[in-house]
C-alpha positions as CSV (number, residue, x, y, z in Angstrom):
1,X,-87.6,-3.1,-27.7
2,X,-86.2,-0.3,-25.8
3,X,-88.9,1.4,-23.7
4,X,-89.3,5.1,-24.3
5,X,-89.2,6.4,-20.8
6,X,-87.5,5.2,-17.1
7,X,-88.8,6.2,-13.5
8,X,-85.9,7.5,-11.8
9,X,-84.9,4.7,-10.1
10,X,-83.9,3.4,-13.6
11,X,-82.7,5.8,-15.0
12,X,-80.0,6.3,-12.1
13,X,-79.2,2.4,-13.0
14,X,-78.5,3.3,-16.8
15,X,-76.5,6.5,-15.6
16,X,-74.7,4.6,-13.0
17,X,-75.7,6.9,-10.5
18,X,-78.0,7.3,-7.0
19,X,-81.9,8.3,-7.4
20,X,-81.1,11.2,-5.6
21,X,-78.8,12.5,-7.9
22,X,-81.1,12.3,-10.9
23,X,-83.2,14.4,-8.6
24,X,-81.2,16.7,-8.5
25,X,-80.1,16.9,-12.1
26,X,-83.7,17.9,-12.6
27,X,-84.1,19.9,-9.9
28,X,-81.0,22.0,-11.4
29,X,-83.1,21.9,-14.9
30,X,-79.9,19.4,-16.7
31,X,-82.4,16.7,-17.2
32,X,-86.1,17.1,-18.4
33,X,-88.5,15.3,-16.8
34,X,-92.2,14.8,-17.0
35,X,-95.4,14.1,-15.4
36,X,-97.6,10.9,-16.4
37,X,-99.7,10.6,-13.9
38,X,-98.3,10.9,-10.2
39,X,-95.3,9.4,-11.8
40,X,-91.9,11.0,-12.6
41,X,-90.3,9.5,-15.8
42,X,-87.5,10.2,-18.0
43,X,-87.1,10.1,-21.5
44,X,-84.7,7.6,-23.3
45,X,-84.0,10.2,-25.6
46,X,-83.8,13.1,-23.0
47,X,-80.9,10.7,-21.4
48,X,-79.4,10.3,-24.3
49,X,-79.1,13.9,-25.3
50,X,-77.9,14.6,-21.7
51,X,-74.8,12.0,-21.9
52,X,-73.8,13.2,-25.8
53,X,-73.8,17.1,-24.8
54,X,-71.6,15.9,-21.2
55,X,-67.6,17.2,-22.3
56,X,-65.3,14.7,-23.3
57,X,-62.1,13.4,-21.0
58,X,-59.3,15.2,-22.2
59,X,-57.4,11.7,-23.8
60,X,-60.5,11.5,-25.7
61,X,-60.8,15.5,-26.8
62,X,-57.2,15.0,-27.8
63,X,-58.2,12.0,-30.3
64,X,-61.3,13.5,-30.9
65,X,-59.7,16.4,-32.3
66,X,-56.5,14.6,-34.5
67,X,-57.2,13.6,-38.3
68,X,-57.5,10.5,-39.4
């Protein structure tokens, strides 16, 4: 079962990047983050939505945008 929302420190593993720059990503307003508690956490699906809506590499725009 997946869980449905990382501290930061996990979410930077997922992303394969540092803590600090998850920080910022919400300090910028990119990612959504919330409160429970005195805890920061992430949503799975706020990740998610953050990865699909990053731009493609430009190979993969190109095949992206031939027919089948």
């Amino acid at each position: 079962m997946r869980p449905l929302a990382y501290h930061p420190k996990d979410a930077a593993t997922m992303l394969g990047v540092s803590k600090s720059t998850i920080y910022q990503m919400v300090a910028d307003g990119a990612l959504p983050a919330r409160k429970l508690g005195a805890s920061t956490v992430l949503l799975h699906s706020d990740l998610v939505a953050f990865l699909e809506a990053l731009p493609l590499t430009p190979s993969a725009a190109i095949a992206h945008a031939s027919p089948d």
